[in-house]
DOVEX-214503 format. One record per atom (N, C-alpha, C): residue number from 1; residue in three letters; atom name; x, y, z. Coordinates in pm, whole numbers, plus 50000, padded with zeros to 5 digits. Example, Ala and Ser with C-alpha at 12.3 -4.5 7.8 and 13.67 -1.06 7.14 Angstrom:
BEGIN
1|Ala|N|51319|49431|50780 .
1|Ala|CA|51230|49550|50780 .
1|Ala|C|51320|49670|50780 .
2|Ser|N|51285|49775|50708 .
2|Ser|CA|51367|49894|50714 .
2|Ser|C|51290|50003|50787 .
end
This chain:
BEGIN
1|Unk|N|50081|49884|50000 .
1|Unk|CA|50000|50000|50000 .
1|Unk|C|50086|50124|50000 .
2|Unk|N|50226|50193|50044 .
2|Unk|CA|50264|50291|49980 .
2|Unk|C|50355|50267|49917 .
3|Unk|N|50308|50204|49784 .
3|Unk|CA|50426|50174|49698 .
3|Unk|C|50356|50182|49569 .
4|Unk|N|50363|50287|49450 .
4|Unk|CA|50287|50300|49337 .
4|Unk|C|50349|50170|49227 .
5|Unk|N|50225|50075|49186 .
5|Unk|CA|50206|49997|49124 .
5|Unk|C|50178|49988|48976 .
6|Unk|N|50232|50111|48973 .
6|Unk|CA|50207|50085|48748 .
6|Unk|C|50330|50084|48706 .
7|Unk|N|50330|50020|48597 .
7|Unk|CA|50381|49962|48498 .
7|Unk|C|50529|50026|48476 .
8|Unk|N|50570|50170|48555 .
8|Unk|CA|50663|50244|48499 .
8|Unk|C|50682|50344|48640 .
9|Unk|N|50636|50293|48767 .
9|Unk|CA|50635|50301|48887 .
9|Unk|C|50744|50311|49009 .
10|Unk|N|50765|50286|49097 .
10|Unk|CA|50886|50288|49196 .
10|Unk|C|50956|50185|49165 .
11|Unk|N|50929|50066|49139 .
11|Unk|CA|51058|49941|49119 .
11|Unk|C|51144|50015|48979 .
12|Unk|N|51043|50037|48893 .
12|Unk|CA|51118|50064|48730 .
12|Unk|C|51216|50125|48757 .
13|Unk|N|51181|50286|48803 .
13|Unk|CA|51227|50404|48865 .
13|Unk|C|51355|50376|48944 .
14|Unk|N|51362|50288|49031 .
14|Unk|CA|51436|50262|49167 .
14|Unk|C|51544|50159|49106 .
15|Unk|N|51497|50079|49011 .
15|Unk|CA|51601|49959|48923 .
15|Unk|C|51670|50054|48834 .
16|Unk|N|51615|50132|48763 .
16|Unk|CA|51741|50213|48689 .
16|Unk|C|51837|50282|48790 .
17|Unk|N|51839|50376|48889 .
17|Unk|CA|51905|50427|48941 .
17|Unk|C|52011|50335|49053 .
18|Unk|N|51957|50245|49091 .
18|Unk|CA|52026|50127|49183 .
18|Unk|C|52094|49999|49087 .
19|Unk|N|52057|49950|49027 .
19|Unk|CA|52100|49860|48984 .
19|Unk|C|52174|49873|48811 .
20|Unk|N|52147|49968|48724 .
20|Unk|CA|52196|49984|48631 .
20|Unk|C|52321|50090|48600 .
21|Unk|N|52455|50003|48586 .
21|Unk|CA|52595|50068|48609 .
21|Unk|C|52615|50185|48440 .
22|Unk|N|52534|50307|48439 .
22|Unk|CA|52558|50353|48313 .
22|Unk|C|52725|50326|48249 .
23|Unk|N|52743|50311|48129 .
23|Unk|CA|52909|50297|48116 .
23|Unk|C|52997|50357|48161 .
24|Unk|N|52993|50510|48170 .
24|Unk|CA|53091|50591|48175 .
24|Unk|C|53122|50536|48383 .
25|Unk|N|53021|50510|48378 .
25|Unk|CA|53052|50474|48551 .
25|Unk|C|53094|50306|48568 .
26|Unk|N|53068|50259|48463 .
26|Unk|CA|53085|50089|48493 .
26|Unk|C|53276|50082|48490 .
27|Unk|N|53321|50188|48426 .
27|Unk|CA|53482|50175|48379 .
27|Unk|C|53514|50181|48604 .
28|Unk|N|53467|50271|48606 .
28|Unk|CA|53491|50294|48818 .
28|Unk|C|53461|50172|48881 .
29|Unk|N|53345|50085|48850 .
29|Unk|CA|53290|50008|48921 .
29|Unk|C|53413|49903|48966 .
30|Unk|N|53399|49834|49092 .
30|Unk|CA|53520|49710|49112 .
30|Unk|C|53433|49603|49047 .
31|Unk|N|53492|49452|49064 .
31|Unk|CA|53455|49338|49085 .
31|Unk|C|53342|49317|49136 .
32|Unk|N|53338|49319|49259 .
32|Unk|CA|53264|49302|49369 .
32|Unk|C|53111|49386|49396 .
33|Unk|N|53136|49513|49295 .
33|Unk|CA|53035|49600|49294 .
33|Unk|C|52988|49488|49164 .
34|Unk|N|53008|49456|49062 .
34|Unk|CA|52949|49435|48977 .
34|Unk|C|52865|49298|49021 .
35|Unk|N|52917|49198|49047 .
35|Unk|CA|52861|49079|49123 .
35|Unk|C|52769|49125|49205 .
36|Unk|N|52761|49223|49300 .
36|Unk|CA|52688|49276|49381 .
36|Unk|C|52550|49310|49292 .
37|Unk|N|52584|49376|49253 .
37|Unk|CA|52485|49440|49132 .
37|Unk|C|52389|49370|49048 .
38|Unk|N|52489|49257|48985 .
38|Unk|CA|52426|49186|48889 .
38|Unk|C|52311|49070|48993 .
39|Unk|N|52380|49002|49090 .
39|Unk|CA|52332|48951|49198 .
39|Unk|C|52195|48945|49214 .
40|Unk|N|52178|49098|49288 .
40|Unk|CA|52037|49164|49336 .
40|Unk|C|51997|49178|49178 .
41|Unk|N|51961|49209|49092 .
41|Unk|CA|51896|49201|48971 .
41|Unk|C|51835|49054|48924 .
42|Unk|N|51933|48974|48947 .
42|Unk|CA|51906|48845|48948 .
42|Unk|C|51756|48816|49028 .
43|Unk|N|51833|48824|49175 .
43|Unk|CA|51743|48778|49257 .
43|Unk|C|51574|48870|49244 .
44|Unk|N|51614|49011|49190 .
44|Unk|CA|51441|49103|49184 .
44|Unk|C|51373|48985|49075 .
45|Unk|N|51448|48977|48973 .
45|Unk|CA|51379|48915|48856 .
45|Unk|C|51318|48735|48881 .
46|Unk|N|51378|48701|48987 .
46|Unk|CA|51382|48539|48973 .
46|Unk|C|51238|48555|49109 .
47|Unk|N|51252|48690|49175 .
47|Unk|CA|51128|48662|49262 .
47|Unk|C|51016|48729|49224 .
48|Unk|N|51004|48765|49139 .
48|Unk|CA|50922|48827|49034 .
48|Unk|C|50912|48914|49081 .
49|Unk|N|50979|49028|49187 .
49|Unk|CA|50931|49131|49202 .
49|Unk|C|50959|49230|49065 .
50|Unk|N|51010|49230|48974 .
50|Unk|CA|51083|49279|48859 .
50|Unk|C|51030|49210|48757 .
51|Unk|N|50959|49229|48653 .
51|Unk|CA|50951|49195|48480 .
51|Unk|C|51001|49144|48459 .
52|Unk|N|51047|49078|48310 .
52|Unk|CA|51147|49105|48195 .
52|Unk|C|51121|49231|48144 .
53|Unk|N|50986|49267|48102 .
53|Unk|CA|50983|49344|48090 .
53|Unk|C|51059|49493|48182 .
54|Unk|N|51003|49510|48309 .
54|Unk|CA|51128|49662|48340 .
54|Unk|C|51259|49593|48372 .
55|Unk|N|51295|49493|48364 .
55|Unk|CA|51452|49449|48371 .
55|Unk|C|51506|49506|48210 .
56|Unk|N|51419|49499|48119 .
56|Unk|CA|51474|49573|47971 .
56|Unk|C|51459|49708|47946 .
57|Unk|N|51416|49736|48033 .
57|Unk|CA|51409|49906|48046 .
57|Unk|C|51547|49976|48060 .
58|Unk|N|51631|49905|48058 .
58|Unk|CA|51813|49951|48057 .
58|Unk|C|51789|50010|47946 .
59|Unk|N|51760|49976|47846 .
59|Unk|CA|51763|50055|47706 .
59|Unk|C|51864|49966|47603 .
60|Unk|N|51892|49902|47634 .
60|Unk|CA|52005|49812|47531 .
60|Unk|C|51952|49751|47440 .
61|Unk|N|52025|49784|47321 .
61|Unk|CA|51923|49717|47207 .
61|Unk|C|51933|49554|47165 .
62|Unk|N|51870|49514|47101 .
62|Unk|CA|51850|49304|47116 .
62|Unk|C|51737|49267|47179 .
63|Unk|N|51713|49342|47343 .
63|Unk|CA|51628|49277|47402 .
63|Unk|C|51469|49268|47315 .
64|Unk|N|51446|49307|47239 .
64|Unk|CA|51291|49328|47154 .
64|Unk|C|51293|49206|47066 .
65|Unk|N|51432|49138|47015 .
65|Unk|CA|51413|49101|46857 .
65|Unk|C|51396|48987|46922 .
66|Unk|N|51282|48909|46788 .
66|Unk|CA|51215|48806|46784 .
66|Unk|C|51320|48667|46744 .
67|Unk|N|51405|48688|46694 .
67|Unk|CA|51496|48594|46655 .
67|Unk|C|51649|48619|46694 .
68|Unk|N|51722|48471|46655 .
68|Unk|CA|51826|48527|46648 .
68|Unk|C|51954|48545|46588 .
69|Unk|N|51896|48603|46472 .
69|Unk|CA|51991|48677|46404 .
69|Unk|C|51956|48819|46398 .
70|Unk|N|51833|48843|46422 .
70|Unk|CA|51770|48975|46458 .
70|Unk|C|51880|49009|46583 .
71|Unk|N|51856|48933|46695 .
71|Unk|CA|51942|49000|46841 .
71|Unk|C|52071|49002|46794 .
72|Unk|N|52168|48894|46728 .
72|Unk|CA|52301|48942|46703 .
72|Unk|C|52362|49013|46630 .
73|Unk|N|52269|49027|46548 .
73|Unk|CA|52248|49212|46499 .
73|Unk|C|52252|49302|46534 .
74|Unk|N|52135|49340|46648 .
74|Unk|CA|52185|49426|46710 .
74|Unk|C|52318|49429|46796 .
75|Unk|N|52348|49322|46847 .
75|Unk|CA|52450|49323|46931 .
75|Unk|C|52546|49371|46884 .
76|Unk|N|52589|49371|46773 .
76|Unk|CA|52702|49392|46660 .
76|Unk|C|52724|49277|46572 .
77|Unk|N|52665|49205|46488 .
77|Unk|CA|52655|49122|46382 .
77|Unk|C|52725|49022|46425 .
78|Unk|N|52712|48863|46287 .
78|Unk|CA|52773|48770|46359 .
78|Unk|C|52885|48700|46400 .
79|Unk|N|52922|48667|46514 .
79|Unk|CA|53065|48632|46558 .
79|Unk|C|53136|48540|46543 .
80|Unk|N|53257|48538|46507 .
80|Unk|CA|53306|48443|46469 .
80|Unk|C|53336|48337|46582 .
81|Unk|N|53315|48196|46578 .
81|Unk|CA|53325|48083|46683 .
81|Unk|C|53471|48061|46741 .
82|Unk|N|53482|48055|46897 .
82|Unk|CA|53615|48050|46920 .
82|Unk|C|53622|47944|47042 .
83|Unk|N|53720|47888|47082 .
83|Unk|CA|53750|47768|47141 .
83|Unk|C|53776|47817|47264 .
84|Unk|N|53787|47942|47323 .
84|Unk|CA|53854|47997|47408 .
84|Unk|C|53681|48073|47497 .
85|Unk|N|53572|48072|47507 .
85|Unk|CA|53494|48068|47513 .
85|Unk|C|53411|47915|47600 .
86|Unk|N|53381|47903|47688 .
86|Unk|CA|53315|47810|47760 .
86|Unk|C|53193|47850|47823 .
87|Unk|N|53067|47786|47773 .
87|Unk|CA|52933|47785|47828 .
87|Unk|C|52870|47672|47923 .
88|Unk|N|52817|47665|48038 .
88|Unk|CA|52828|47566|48113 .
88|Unk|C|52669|47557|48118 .
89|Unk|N|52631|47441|48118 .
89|Unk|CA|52498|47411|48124 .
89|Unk|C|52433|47295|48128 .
90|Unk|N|52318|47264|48211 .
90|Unk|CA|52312|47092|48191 .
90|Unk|C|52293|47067|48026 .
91|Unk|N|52300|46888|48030 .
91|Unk|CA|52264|46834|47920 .
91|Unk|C|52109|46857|47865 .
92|Unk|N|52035|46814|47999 .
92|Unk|CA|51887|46799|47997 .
92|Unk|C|51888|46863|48114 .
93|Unk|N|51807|46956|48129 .
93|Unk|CA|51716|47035|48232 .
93|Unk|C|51568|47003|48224 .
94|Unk|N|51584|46928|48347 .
94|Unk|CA|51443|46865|48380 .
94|Unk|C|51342|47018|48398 .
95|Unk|N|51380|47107|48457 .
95|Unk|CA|51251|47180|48418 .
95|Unk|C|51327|47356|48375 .
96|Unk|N|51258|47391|48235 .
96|Unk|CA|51302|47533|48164 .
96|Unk|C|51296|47632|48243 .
97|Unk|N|51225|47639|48344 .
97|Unk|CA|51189|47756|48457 .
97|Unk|C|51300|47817|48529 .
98|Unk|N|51427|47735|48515 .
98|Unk|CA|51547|47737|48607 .
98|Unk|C|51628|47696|48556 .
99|Unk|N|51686|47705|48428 .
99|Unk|CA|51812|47698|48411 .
99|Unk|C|51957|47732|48422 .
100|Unk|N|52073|47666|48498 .
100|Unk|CA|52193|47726|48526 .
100|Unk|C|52237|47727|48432 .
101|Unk|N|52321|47872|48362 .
101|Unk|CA|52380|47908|48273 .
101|Unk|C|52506|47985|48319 .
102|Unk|N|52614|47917|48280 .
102|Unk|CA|52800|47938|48288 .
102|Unk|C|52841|48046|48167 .
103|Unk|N|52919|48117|48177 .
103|Unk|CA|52980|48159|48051 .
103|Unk|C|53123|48262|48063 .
104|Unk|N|53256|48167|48057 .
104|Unk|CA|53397|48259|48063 .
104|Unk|C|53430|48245|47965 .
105|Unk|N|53543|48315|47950 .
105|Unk|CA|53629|48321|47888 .
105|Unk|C|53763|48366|47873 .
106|Unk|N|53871|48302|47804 .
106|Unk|CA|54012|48328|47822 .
106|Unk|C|54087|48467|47711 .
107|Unk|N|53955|48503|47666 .
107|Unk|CA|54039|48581|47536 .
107|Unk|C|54071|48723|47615 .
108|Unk|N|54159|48790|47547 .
108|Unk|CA|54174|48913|47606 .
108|Unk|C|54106|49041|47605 .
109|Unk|N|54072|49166|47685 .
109|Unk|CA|54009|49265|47654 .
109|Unk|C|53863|49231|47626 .
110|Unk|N|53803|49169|47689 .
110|Unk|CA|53670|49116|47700 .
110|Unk|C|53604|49284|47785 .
111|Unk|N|53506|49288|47687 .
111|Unk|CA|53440|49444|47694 .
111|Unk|C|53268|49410|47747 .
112|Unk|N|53222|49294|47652 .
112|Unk|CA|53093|49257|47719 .
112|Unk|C|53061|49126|47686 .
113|Unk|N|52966|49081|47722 .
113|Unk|CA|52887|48898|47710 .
113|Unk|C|52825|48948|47762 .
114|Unk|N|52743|48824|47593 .
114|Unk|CA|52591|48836|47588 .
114|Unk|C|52572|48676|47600 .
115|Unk|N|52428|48647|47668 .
115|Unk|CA|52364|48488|47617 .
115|Unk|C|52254|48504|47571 .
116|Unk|N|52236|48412|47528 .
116|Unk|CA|52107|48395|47380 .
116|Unk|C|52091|48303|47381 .
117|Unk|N|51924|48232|47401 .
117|Unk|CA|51885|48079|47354 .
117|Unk|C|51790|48111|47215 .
118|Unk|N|51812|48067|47139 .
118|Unk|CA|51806|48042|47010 .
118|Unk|C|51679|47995|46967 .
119|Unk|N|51588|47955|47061 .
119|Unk|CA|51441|47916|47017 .
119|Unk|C|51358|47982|47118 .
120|Unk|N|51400|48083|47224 .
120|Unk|CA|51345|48176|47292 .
120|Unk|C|51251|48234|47229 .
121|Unk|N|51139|48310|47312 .
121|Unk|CA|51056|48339|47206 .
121|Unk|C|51145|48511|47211 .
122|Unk|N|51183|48568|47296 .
122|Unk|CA|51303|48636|47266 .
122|Unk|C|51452|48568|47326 .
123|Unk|N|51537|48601|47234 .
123|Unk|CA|51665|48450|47241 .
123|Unk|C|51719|48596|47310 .
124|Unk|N|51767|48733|47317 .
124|Unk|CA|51859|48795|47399 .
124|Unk|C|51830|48786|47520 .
125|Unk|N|51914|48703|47637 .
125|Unk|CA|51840|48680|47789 .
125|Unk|C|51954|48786|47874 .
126|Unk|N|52046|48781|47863 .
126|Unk|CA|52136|48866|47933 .
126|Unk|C|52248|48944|47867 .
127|Unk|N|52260|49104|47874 .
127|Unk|CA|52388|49118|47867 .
127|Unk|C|52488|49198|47889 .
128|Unk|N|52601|49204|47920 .
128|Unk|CA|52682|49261|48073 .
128|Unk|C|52794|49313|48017 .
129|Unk|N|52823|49450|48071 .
129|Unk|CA|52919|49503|48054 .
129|Unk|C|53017|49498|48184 .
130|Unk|N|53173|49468|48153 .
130|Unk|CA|53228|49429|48177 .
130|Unk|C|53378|49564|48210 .
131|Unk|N|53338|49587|48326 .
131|Unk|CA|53486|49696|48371 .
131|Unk|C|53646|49645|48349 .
132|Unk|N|53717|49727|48311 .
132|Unk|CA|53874|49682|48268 .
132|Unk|C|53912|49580|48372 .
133|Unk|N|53982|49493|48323 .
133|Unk|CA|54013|49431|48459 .
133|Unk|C|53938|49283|48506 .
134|Unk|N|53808|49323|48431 .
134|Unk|CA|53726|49196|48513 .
134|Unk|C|53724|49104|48483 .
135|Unk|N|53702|48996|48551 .
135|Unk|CA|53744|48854|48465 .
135|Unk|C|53628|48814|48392 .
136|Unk|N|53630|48785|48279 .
136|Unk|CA|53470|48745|48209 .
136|Unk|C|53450|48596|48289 .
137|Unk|N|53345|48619|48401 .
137|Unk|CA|53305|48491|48413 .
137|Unk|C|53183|48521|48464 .
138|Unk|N|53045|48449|48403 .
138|Unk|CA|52937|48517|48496 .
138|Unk|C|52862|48370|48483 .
139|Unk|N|52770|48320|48618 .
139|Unk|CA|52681|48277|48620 .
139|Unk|C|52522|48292|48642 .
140|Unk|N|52438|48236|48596 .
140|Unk|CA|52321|48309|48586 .
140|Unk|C|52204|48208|48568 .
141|Unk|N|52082|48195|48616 .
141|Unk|CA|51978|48109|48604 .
141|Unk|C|51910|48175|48503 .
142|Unk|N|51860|48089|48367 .
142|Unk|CA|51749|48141|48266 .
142|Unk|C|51612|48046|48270 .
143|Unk|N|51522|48087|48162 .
143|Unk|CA|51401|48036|48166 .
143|Unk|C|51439|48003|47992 .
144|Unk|N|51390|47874|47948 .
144|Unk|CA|51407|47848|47816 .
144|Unk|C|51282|47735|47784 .
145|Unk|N|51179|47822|47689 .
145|Unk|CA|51060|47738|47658 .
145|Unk|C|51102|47593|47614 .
146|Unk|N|51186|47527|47524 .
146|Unk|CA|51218|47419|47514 .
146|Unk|C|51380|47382|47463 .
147|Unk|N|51387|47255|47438 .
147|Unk|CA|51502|47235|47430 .
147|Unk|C|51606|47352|47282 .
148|Unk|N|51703|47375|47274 .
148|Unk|CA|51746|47517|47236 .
148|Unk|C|51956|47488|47220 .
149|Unk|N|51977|47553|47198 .
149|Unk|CA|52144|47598|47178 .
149|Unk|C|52142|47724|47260 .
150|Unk|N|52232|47698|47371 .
150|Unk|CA|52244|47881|47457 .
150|Unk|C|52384|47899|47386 .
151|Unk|N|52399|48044|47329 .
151|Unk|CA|52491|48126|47272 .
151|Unk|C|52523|48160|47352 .
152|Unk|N|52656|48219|47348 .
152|Unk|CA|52751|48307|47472 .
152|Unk|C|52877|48390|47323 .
153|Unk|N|52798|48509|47372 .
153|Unk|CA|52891|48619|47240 .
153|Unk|C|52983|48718|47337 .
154|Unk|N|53089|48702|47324 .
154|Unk|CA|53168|48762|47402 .
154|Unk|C|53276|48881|47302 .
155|Unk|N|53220|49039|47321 .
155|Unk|CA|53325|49138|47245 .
155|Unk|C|53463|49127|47336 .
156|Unk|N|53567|49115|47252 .
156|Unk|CA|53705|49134|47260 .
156|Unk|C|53773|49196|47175 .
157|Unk|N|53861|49311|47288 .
157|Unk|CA|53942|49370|47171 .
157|Unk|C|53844|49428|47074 .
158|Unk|N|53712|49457|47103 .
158|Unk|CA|53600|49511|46974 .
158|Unk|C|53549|49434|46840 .
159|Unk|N|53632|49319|46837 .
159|Unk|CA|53542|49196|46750 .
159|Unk|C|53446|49076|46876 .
160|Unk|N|53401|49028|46794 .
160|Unk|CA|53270|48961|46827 .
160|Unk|C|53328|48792|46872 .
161|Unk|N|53264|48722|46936 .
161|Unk|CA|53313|48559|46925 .
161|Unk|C|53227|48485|46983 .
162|Unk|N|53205|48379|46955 .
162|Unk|CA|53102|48294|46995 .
162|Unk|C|53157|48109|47060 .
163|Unk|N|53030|48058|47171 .
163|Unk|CA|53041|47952|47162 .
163|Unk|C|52923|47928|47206 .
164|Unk|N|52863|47808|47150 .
164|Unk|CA|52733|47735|47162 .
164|Unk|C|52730|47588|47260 .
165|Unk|N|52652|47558|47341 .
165|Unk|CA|52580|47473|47416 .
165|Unk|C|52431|47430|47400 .
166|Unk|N|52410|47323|47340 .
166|Unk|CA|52255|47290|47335 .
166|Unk|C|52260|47205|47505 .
167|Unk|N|52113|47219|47505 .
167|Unk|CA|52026|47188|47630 .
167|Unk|C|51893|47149|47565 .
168|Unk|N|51915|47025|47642 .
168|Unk|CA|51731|46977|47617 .
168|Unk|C|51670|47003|47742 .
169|Unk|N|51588|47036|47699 .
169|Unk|CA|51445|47093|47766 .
169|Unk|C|51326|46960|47828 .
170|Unk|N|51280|46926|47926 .
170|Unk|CA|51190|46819|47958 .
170|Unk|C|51058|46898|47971 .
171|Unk|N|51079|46999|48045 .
171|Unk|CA|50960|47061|48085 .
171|Unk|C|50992|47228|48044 .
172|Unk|N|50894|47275|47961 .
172|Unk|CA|50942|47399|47921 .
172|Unk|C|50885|47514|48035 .
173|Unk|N|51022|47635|48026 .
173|Unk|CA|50903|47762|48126 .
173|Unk|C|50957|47882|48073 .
174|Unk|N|50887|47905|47953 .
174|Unk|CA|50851|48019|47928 .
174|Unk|C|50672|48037|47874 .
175|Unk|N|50599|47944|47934 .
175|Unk|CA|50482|47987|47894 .
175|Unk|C|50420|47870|47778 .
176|Unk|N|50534|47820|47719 .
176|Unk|CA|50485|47717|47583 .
176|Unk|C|50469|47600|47631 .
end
């Protein structure tokens, strides 16, 4: 009861200013702030106090497109596949509602990672900018309507790179 409830309200409002590291400030941010950060975002979204919807209210473009070559488009077009790139994920995930999703990497000058499931009904699920210094390694729970390939596009050095993980799906949760 004193907490305004529309659509574009105190959480929206309160998630941009708390939880979203604009760039020019993410270069300041430590380690520990960012984990911190990404963390609590996690956890608003996984307890539904948070959307997808106002979790995409960052403004970053991908999150809209229906496919995906649409999202790696926007992201910056497509990346070339690299061995140095590791996505961690079960084989079969007994249920889509909760999927653990891994994604490092060894290449150098890693600027951001993105993940993408590929039969999503939107495939852009996360993606993180990354302060000098930081080690690209992030883990993260997704929701994936059925079985799928999770992408992990990681900019380095300002080119693009990719590695893929399929996951079967038993029980889907995104709604399908």
């Amino acid at each position: 009861s004193g907490y305004p409830l529309n659509s574009v309200g105190y959480f929206e409002s309160n998630i941009k200013s708390r939880f979203f590291i604009p760039k020019d400030e993410a270069v300041k941010a430590n380690r520990r702030t960012a984990i911190k950060t990404g963390g609590a975002l996690a956890s608003l979204v996984a307890l539904g106090i948070v959307t997808a919807q106002q979790a995409h209210a960052a403004g970053r473009p991908g999150f809209e497109a229906r496919t995906l070559q649409d999202a790696l488009r926007a992201v910056g077009g497509v990346p070339a596949p690299s061995n140095q790139i590791r996505v961690t994920s079960p084989d079969i995930a007994e249920n889509g509602a909760l999927v653990p999703v891994g994604v490092s990497s060894t290449l150098p000058g890693v600027t951001e990672l993105f993940i993408l499931v590929e039969h999503n009904p939107f495939p852009l699920l996360a993606a993180f900018t990354l302060a000098p210094g930081t080690e690209p390694d992030v883990q993260i729970r997704i929701r994936m309507g059925q079985s799928s390939n999770i992408v992990a596009v990681v900019r380095s050095n300002g080119q693009l790179f990719s590695a893929t993980k399929s996951t079967r799906v038993t029980l889907g949760g995104c709604g399908a």
